[in-house]
mmCIF file of the N, C-alpha and C atoms, coordinates in Angstrom:
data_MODEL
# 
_entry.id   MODEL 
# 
loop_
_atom_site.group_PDB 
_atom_site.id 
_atom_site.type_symbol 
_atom_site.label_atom_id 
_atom_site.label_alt_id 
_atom_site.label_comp_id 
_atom_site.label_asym_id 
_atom_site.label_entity_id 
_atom_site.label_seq_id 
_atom_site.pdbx_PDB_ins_code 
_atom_site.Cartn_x 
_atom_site.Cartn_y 
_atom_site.Cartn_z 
_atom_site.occupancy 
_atom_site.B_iso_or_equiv 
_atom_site.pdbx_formal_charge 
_atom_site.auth_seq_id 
_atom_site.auth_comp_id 
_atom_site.auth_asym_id 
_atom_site.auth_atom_id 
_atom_site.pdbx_PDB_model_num 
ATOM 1   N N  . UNK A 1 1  ? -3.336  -10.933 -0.710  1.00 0.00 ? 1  UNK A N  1 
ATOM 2   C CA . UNK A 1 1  ? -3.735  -10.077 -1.808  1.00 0.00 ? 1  UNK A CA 1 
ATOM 3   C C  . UNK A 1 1  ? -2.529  -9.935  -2.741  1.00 0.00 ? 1  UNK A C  1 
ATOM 4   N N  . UNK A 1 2  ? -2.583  -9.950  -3.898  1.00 0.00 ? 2  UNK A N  1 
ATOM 5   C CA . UNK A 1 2  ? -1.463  -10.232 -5.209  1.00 0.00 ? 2  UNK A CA 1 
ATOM 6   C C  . UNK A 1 2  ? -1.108  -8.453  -5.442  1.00 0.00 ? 2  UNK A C  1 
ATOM 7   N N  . UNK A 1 3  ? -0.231  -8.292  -6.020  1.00 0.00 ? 3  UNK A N  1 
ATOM 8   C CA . UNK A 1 3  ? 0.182   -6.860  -6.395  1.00 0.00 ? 3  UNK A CA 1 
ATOM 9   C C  . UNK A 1 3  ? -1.127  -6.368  -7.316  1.00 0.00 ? 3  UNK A C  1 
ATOM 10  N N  . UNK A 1 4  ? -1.506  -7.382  -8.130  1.00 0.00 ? 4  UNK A N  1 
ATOM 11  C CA . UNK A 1 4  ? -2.304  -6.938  -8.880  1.00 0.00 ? 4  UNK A CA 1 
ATOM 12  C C  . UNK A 1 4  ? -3.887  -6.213  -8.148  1.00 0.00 ? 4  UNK A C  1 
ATOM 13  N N  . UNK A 1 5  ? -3.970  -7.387  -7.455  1.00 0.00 ? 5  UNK A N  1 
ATOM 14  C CA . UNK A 1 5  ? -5.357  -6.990  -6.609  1.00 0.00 ? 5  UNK A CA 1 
ATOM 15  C C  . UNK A 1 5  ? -5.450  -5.522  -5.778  1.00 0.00 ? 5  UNK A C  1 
ATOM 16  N N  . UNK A 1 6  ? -4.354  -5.380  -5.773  1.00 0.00 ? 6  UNK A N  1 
ATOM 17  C CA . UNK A 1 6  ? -4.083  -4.353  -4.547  1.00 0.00 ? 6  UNK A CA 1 
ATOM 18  C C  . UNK A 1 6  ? -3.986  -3.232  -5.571  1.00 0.00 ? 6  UNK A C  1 
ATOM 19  N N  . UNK A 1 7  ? -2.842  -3.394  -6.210  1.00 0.00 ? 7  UNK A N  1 
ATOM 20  C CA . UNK A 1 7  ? -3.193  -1.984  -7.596  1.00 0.00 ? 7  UNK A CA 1 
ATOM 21  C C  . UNK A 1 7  ? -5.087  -1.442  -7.745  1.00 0.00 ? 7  UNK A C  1 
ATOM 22  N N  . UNK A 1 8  ? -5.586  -2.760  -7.949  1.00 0.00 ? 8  UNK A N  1 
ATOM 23  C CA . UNK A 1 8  ? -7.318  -2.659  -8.364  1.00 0.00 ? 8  UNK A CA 1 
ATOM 24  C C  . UNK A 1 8  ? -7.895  -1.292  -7.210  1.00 0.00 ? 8  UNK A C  1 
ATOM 25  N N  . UNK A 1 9  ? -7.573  -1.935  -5.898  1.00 0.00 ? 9  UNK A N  1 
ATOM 26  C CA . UNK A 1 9  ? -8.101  -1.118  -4.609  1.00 0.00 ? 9  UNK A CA 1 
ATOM 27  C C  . UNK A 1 9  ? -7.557  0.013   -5.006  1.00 0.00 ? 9  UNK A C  1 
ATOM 28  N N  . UNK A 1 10 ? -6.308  0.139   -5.058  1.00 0.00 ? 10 UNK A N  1 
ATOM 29  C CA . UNK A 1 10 ? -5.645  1.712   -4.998  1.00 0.00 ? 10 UNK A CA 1 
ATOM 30  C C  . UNK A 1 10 ? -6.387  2.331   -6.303  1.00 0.00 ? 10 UNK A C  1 
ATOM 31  N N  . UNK A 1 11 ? -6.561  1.850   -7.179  1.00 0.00 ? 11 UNK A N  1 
ATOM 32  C CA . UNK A 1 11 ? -7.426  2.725   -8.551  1.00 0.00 ? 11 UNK A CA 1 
ATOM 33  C C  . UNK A 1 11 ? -8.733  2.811   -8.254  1.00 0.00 ? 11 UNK A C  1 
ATOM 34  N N  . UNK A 1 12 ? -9.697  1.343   -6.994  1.00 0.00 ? 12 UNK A N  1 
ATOM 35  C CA . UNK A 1 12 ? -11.248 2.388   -7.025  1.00 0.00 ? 12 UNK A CA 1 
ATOM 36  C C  . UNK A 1 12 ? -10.861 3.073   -6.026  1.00 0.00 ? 12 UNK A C  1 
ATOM 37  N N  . UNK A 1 13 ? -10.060 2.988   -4.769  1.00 0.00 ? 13 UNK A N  1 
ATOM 38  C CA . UNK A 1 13 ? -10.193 3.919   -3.779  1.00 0.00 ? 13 UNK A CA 1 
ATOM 39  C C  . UNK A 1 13 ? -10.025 5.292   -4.826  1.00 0.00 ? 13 UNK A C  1 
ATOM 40  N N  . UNK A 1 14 ? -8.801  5.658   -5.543  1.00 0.00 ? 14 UNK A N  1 
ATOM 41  C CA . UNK A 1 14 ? -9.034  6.654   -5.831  1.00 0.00 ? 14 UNK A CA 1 
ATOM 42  C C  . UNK A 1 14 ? -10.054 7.827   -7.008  1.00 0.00 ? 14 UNK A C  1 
ATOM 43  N N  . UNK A 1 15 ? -10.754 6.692   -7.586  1.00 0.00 ? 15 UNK A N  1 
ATOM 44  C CA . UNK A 1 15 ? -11.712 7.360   -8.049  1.00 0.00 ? 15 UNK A CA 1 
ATOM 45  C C  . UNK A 1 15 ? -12.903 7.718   -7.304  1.00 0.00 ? 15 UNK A C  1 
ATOM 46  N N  . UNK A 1 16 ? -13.023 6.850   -6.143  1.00 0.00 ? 16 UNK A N  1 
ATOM 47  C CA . UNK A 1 16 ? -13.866 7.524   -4.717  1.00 0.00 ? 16 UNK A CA 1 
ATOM 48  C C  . UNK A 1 16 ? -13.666 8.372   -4.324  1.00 0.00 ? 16 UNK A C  1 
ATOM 49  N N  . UNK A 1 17 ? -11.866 8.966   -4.387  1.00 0.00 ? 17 UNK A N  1 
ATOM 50  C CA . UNK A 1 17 ? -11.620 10.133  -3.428  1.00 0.00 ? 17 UNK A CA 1 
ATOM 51  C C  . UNK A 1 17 ? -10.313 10.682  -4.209  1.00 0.00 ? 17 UNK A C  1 
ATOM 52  N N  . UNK A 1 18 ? -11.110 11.448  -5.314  1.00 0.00 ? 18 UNK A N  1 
ATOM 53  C CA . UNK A 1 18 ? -9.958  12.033  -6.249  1.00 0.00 ? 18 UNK A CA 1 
ATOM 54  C C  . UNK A 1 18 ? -9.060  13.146  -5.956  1.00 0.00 ? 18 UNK A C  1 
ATOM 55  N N  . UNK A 1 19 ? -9.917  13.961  -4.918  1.00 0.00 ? 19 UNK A N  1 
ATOM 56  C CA . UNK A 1 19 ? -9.330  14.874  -4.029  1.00 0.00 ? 19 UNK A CA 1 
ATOM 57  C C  . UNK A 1 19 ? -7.695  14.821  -3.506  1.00 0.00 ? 19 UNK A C  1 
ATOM 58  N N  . UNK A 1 20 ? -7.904  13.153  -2.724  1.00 0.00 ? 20 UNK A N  1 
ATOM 59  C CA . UNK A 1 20 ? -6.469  12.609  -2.103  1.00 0.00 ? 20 UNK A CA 1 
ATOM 60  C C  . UNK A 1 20 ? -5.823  12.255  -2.675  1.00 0.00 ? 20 UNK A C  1 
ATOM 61  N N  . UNK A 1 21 ? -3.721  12.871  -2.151  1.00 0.00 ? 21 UNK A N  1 
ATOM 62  C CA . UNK A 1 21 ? -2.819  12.296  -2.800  1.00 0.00 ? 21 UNK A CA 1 
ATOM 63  C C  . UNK A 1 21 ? -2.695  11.049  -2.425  1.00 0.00 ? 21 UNK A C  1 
ATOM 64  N N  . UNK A 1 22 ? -1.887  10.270  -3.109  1.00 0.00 ? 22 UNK A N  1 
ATOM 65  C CA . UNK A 1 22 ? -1.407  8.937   -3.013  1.00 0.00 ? 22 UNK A CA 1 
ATOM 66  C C  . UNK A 1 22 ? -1.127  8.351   -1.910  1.00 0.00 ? 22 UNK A C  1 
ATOM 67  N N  . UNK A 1 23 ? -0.354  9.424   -1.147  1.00 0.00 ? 23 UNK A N  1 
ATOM 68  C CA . UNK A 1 23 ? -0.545  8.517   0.148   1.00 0.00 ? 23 UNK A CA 1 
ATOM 69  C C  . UNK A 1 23 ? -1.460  8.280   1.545   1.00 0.00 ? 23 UNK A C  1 
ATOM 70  N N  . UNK A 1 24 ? -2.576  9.211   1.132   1.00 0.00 ? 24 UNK A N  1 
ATOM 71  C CA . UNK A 1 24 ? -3.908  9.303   1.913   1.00 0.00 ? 24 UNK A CA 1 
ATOM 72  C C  . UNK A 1 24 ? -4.699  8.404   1.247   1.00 0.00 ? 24 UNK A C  1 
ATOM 73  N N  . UNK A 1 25 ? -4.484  7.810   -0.202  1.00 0.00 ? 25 UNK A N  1 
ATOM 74  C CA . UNK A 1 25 ? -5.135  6.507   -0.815  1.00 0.00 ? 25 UNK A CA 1 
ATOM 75  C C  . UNK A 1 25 ? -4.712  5.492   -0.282  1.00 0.00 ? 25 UNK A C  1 
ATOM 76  N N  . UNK A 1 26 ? -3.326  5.018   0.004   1.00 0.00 ? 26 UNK A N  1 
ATOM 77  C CA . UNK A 1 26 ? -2.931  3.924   0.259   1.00 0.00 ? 26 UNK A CA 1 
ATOM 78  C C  . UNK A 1 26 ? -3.559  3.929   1.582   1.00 0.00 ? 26 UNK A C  1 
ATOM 79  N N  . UNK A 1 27 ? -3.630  4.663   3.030   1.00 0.00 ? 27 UNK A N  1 
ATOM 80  C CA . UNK A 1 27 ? -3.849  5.213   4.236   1.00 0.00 ? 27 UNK A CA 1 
ATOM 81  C C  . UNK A 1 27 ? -5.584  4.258   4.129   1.00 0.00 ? 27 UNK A C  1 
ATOM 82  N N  . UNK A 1 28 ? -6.081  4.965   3.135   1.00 0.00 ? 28 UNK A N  1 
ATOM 83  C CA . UNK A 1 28 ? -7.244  4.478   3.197   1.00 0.00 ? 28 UNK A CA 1 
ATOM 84  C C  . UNK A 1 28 ? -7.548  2.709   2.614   1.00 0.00 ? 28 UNK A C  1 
ATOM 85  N N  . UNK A 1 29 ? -6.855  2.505   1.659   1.00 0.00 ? 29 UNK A N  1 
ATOM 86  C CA . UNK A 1 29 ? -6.922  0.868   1.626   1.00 0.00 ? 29 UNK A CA 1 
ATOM 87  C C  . UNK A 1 29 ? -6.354  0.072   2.266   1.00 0.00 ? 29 UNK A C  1 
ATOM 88  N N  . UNK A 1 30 ? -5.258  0.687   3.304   1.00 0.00 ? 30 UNK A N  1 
ATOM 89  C CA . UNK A 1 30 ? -4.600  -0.374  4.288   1.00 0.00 ? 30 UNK A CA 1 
ATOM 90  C C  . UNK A 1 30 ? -5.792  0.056   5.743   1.00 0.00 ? 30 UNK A C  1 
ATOM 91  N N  . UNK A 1 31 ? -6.603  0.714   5.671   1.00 0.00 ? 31 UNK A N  1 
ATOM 92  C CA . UNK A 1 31 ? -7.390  0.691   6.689   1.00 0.00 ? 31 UNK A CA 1 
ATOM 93  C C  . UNK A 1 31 ? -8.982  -0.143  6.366   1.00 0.00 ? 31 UNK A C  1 
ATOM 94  N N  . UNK A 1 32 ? -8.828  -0.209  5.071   1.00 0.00 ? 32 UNK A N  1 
ATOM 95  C CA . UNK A 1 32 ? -10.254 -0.933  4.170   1.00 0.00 ? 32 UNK A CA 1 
ATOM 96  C C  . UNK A 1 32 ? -9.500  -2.492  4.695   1.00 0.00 ? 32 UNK A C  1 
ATOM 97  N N  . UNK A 1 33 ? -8.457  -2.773  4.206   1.00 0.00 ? 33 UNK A N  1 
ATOM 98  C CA . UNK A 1 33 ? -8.378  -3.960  4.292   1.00 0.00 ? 33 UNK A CA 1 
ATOM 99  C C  . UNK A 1 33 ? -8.055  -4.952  5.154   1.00 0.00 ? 33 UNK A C  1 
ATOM 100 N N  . UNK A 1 34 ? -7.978  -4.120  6.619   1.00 0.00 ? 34 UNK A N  1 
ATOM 101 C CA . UNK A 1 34 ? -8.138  -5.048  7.878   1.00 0.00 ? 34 UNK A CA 1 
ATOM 102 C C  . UNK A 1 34 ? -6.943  -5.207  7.942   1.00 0.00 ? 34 UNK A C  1 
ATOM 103 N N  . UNK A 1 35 ? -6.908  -5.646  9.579   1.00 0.00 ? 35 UNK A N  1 
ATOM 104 C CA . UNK A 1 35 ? -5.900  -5.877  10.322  1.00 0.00 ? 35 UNK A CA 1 
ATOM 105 C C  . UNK A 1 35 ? -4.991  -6.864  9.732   1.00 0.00 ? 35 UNK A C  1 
ATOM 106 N N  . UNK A 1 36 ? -5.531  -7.713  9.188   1.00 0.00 ? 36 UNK A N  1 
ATOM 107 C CA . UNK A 1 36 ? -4.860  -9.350  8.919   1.00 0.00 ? 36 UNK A CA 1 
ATOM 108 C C  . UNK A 1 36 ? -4.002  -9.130  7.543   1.00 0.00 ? 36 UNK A C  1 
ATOM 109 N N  . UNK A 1 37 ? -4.507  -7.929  6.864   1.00 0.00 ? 37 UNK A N  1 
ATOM 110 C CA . UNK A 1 37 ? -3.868  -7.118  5.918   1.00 0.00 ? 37 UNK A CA 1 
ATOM 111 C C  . UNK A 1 37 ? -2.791  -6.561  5.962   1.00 0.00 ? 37 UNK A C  1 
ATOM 112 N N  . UNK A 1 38 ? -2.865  -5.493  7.072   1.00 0.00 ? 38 UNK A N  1 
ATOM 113 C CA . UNK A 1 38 ? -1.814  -4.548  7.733   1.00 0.00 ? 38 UNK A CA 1 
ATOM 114 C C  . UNK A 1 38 ? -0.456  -5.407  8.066   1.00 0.00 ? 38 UNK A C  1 
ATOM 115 N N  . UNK A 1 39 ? -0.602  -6.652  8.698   1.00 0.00 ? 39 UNK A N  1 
ATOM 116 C CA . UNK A 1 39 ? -0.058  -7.222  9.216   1.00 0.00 ? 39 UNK A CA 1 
ATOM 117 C C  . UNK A 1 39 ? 0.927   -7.953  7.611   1.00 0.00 ? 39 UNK A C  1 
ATOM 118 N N  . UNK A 1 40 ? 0.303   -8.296  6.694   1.00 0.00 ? 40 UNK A N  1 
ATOM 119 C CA . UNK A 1 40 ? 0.695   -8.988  5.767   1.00 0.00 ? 40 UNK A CA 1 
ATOM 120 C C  . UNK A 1 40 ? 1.863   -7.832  5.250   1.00 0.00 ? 40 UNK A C  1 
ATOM 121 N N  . UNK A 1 41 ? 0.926   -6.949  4.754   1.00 0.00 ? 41 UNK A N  1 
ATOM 122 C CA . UNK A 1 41 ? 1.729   -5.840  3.685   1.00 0.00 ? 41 UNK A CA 1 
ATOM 123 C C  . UNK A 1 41 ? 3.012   -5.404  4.962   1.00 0.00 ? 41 UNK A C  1 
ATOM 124 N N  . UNK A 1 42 ? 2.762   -5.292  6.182   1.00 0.00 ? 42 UNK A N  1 
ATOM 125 C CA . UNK A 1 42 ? 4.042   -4.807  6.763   1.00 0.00 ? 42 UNK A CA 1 
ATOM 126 C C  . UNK A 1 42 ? 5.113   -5.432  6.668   1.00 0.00 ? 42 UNK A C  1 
ATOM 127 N N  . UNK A 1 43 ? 4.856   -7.066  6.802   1.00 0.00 ? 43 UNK A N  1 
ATOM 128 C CA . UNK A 1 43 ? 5.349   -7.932  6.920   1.00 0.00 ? 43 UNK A CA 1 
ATOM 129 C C  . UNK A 1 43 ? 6.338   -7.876  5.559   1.00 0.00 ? 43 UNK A C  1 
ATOM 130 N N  . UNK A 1 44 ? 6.001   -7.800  4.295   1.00 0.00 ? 44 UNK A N  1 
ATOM 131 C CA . UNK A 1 44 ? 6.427   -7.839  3.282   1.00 0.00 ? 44 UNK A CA 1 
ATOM 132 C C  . UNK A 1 44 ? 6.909   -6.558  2.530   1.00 0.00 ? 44 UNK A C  1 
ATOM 133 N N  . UNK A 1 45 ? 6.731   -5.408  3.401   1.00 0.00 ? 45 UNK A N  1 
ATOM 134 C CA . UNK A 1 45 ? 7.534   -3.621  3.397   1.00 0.00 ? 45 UNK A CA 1 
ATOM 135 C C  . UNK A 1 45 ? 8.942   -4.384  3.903   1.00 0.00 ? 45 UNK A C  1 
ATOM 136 N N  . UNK A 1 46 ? 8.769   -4.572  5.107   1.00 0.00 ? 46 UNK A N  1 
ATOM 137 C CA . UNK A 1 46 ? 9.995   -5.276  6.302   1.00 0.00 ? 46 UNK A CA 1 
ATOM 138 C C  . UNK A 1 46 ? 10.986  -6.035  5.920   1.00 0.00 ? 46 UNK A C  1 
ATOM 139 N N  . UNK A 1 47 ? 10.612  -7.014  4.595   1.00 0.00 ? 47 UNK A N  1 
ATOM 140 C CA . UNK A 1 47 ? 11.384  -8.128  3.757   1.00 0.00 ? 47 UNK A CA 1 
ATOM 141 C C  . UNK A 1 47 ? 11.685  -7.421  2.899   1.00 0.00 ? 47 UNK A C  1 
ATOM 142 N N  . UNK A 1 48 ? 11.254  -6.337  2.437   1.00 0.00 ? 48 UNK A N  1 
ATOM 143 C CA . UNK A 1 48 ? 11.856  -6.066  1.239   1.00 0.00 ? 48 UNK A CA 1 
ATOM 144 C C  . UNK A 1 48 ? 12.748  -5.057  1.466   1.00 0.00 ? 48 UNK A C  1 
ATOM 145 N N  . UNK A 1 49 ? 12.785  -4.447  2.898   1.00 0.00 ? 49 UNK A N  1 
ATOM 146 C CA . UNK A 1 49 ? 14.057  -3.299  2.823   1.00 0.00 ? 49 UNK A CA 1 
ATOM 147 C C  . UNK A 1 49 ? 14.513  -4.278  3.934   1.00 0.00 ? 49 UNK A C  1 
ATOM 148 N N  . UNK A 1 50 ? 14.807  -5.688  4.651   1.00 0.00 ? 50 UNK A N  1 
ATOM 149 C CA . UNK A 1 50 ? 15.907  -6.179  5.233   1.00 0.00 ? 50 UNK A CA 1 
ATOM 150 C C  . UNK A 1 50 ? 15.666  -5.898  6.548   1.00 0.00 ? 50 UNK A C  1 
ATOM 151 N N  . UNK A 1 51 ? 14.745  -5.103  6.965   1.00 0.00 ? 51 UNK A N  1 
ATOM 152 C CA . UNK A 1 51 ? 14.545  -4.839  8.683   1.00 0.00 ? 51 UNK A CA 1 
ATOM 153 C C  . UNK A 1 51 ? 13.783  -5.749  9.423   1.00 0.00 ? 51 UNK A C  1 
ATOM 154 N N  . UNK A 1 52 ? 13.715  -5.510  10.529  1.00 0.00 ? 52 UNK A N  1 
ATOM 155 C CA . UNK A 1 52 ? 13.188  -6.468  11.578  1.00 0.00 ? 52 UNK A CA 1 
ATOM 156 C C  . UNK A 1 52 ? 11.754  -6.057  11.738  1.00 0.00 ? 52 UNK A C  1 
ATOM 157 N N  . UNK A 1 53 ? 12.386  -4.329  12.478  1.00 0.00 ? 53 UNK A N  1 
ATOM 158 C CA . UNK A 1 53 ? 11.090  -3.982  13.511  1.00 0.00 ? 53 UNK A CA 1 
ATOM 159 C C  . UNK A 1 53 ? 10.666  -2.114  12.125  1.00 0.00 ? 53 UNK A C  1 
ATOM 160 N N  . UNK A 1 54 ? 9.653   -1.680  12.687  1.00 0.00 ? 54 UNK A N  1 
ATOM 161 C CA . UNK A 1 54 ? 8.730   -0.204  12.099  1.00 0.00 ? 54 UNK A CA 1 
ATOM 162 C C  . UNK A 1 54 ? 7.356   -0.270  12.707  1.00 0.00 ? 54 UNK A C  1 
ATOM 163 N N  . UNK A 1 55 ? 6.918   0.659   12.730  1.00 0.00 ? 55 UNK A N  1 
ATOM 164 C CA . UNK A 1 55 ? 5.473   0.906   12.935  1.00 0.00 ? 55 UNK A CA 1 
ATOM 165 C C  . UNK A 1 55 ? 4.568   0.355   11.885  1.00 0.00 ? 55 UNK A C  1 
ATOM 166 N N  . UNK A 1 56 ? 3.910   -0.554  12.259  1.00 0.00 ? 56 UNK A N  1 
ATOM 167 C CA . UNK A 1 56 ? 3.071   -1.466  11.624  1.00 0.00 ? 56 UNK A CA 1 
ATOM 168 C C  . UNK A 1 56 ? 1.938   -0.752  10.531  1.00 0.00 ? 56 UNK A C  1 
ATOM 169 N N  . UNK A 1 57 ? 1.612   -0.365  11.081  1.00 0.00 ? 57 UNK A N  1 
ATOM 170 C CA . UNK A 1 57 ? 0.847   0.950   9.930   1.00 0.00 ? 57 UNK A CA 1 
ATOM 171 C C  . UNK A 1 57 ? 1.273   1.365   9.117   1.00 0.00 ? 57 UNK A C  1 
ATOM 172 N N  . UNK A 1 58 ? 2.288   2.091   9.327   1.00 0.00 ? 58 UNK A N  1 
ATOM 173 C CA . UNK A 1 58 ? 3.300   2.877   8.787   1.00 0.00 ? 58 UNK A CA 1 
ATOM 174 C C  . UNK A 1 58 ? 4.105   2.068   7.795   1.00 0.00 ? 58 UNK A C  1 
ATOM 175 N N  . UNK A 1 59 ? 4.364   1.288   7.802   1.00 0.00 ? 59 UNK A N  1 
ATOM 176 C CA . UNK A 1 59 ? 4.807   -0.117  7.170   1.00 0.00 ? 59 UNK A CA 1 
ATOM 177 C C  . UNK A 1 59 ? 4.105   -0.685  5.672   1.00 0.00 ? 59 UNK A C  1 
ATOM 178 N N  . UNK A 1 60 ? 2.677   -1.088  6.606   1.00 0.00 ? 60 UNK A N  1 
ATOM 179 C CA . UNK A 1 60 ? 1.924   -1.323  5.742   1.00 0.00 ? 60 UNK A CA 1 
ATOM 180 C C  . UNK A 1 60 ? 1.760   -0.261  4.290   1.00 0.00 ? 60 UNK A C  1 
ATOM 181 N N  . UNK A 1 61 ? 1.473   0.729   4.837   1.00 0.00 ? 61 UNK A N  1 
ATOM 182 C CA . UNK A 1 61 ? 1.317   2.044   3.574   1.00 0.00 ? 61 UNK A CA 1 
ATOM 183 C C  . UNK A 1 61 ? 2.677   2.002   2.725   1.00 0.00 ? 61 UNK A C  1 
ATOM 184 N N  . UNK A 1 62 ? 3.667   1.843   3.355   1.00 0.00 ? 62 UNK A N  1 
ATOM 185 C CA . UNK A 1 62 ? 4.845   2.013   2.292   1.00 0.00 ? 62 UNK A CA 1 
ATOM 186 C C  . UNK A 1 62 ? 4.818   0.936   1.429   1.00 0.00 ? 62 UNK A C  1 
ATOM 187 N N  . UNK A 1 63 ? 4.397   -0.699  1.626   1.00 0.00 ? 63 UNK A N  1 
ATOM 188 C CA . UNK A 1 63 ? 4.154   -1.499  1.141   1.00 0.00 ? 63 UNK A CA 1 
ATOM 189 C C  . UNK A 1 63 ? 3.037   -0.786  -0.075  1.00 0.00 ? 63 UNK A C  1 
ATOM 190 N N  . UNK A 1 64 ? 1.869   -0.343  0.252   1.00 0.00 ? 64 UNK A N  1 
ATOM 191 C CA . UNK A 1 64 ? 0.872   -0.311  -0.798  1.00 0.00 ? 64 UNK A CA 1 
ATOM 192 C C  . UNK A 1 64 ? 1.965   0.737   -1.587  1.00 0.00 ? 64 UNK A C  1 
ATOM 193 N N  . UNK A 1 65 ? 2.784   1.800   -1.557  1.00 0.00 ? 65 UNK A N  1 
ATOM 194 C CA . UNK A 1 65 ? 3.177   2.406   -2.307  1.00 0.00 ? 65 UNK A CA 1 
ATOM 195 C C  . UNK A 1 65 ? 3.944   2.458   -3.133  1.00 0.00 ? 65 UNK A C  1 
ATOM 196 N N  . UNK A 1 66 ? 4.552   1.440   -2.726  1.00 0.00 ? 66 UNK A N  1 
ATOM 197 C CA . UNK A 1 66 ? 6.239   0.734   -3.213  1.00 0.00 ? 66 UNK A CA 1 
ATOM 198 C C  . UNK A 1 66 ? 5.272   -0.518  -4.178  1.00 0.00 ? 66 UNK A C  1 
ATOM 199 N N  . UNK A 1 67 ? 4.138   -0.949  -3.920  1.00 0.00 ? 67 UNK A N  1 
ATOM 200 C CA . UNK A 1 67 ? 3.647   -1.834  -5.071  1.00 0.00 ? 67 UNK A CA 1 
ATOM 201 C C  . UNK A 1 67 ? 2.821   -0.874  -6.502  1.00 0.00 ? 67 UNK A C  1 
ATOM 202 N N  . UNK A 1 68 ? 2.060   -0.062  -6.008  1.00 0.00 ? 68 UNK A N  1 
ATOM 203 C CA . UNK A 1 68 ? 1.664   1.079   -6.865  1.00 0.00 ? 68 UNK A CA 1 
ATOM 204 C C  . UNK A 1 68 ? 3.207   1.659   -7.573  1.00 0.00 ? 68 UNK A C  1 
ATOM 205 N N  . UNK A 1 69 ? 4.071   2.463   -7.048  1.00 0.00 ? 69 UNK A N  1 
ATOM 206 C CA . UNK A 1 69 ? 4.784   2.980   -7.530  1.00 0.00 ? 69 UNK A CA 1 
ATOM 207 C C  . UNK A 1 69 ? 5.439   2.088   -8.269  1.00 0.00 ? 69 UNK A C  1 
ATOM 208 N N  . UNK A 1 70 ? 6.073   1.212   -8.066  1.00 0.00 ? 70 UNK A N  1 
ATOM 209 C CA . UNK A 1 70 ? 6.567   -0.231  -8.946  1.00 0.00 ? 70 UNK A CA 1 
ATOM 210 C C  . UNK A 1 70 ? 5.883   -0.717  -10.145 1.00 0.00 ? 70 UNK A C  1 
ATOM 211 N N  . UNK A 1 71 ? 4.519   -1.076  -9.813  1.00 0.00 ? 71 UNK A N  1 
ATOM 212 C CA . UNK A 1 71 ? 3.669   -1.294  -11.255 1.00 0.00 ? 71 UNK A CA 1 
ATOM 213 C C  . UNK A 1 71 ? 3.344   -0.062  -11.822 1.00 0.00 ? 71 UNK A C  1 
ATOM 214 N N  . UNK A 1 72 ? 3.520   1.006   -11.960 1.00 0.00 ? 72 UNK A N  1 
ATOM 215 C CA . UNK A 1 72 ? 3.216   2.338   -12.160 1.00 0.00 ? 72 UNK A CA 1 
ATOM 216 C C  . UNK A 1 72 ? 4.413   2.167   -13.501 1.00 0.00 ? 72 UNK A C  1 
ATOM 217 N N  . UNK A 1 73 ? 5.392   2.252   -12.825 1.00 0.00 ? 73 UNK A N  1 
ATOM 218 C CA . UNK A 1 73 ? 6.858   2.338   -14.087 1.00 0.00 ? 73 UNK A CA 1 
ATOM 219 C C  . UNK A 1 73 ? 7.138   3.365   -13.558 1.00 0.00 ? 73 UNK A C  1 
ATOM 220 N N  . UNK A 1 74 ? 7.980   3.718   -14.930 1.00 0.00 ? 74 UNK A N  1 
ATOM 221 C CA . UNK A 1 74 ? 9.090   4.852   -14.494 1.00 0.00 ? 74 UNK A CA 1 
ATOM 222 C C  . UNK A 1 74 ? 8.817   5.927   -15.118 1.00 0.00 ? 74 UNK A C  1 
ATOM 223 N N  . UNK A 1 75 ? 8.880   6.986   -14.377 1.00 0.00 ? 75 UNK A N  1 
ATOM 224 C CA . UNK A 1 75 ? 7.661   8.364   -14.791 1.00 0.00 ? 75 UNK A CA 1 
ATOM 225 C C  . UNK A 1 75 ? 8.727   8.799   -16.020 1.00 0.00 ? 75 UNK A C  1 
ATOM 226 N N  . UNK A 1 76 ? 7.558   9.518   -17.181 1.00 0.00 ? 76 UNK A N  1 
ATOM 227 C CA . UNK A 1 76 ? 8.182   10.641  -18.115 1.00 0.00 ? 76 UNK A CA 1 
ATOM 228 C C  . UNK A 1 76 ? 8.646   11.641  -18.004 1.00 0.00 ? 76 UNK A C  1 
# 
């Protein structure tokens, strides 16, 4: 899935569930998008801060957030 694609999810998840902050959105599209997902985005949280090992889940979400927050820019 491309940064872009994944931005897409994080904008309908959250018009599904406007209620939730950001990181109960990401929570919910790294659980929409399957294991084979989880595994990717952790994989590429892990490369981008230089570590080996984290909780795979846990991983994954920082990935969706660190791509949201990144294409987002830099707040006013």
């Amino acid at each position: 899935m491309t940064d872009e694609e994944l931005l897409v999810e994080v904008a309908l998840t959250r018009l599904d569930h406007p209620d939730l902050d950001l990181e109960e959105i990401a929570e919910l599209v790294v659980r929409k998008a399957g294991p084979d997902a989880v595994l990717e985005f952790a994989s590429r949280n892990l490369a981008e801060r230089r570590e080996l090992r984290a909780p795979m889940f846990a991983a994954a979400v920082e990935h969706v957030l660190r791509v949201v927050l990144t294409l987002r820019g830099p707040s006013d």
